[in-house]
C-alpha positions, -999 to +999 in steps of 0.1 A: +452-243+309+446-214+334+467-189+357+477-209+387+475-204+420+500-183+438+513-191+470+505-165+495+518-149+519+505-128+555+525-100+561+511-069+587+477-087+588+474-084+547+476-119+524+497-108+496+505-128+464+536-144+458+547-125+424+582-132+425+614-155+440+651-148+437+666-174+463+660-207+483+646-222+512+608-218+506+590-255+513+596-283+492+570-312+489+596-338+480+617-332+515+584-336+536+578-375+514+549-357+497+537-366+460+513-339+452+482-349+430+469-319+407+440-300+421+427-285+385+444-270+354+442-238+382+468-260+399+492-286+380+518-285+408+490-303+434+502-281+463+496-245+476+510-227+503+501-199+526+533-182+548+532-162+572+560-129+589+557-140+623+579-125+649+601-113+617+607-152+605+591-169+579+567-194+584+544-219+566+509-216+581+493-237+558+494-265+530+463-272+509+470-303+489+451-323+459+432-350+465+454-382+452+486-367+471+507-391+484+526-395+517+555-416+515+539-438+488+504-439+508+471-415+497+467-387+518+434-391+535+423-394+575+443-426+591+468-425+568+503-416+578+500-379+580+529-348+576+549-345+604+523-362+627+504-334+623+469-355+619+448-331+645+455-302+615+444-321+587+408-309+571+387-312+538+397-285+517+371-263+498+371-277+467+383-314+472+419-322+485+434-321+518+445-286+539+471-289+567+463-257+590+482-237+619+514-254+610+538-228+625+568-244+605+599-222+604+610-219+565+648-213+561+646-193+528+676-169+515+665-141+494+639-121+479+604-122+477+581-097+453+541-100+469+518-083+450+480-071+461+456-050+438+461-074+405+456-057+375+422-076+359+431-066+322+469-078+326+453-116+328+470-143+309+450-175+309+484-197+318+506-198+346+517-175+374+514-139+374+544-117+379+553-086+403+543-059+376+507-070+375+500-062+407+490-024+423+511-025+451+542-049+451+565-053+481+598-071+485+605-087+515+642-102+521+652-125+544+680-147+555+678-180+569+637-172+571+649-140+594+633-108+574+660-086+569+642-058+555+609-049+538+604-025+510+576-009+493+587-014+455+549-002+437+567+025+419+597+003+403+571-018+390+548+005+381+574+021+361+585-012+348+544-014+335+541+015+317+576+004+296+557-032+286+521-011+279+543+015+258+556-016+237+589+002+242+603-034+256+592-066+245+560-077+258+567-104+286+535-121+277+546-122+238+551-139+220+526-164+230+518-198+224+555-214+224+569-239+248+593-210+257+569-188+265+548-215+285+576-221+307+585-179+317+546-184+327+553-213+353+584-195+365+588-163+392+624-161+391+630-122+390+665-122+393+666-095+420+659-067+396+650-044+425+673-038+455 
């Protein structure tokens, strides 16, 4: 098992991380027909996506699926009946699998969003997702209906929220390891709204 992919999003011209959810609305596979195929152990869900803040709404740009994804019950491949009709978008992706580009689709999520840049190297966990405090810089973005509400810069909340985990003054997120428990906080980026 490895970390996983994170979901990505562009926000004034920099891709940031996805390091943290606290709502609904972000895009869901299942509602589109999709039947995502696992890309590697880097990526058991089968699907990735990259968002984008354009004109202050939510979007998803793109969707990089595995090879052996599924369409309403039919492989994913050229001919085949394609997302949305959107066949002239559909590419080889770099490392096998399918990428839908330039989608443009607005994304109707309610709530927060942590997006971390600058990750921390020696934070690494060899298993799922990582989380707001092991990134530099962290900002929460919070939006309504996909509208962006507001946009804060929240590196010294989690900074601060570091240095309590590295003091050992709080029980070590990533501890202890090796339980089912503990494998499934991995795969999760509910924060809760802790900030804000």
């Amino acid at each position: 098992m490895t970390a996983q992919v994170p979901d990505t999003v562009w926000l004034d011209g920099e891709q940031l991380a996805i390091a943290g959810v606290s709502g609904h609305g972000l895009f869901d596979p299942a509602e589109r027909g999709l039947k995502p195929a696992m890309f590697s152990t880097a990526c058991w869900r089968g699907f990735v996506c990259t968002y984008a803040v354009d004109a202050g709404r939510l979007v998803l740009d793109a969707l990089h699926l595995g090879a052996g994804s599924q369409i309403d019950g039919q492989d994913v491949a050229p001919g085949a009946p394609l997302l949305g009709g959107t066949a002239e978008r559909l590419t080889i992706a770099a490392g096998g699998g399918y990428a839908y580009q330039n989608l443009g689709w607005p994304v109707p999520f309610t709530g927060g969003l942590l997006l971390g840049a600058d990750f921390i190297r020696a934070t690494y966990v060899h298993m799922g997702f990582h989380p707001a405090w092991k990134f530099e810089r962290v900002m929460e973005i919070l939006l309504d209906h996909g509208s962006v509400q507001a946009v804060h810069d929240r590196s010294a909340e989690v900074a601060g929220r570091r240095r309590v985990i590295e003091s050992g003054a709080a029980g070590h997120p990533d501890g202890p390891r090796g339980g089912v428990d503990w494998i499934e906080r991995t795969f999760t980026l509910d924060y809760g709204r802790t900030f804000g």
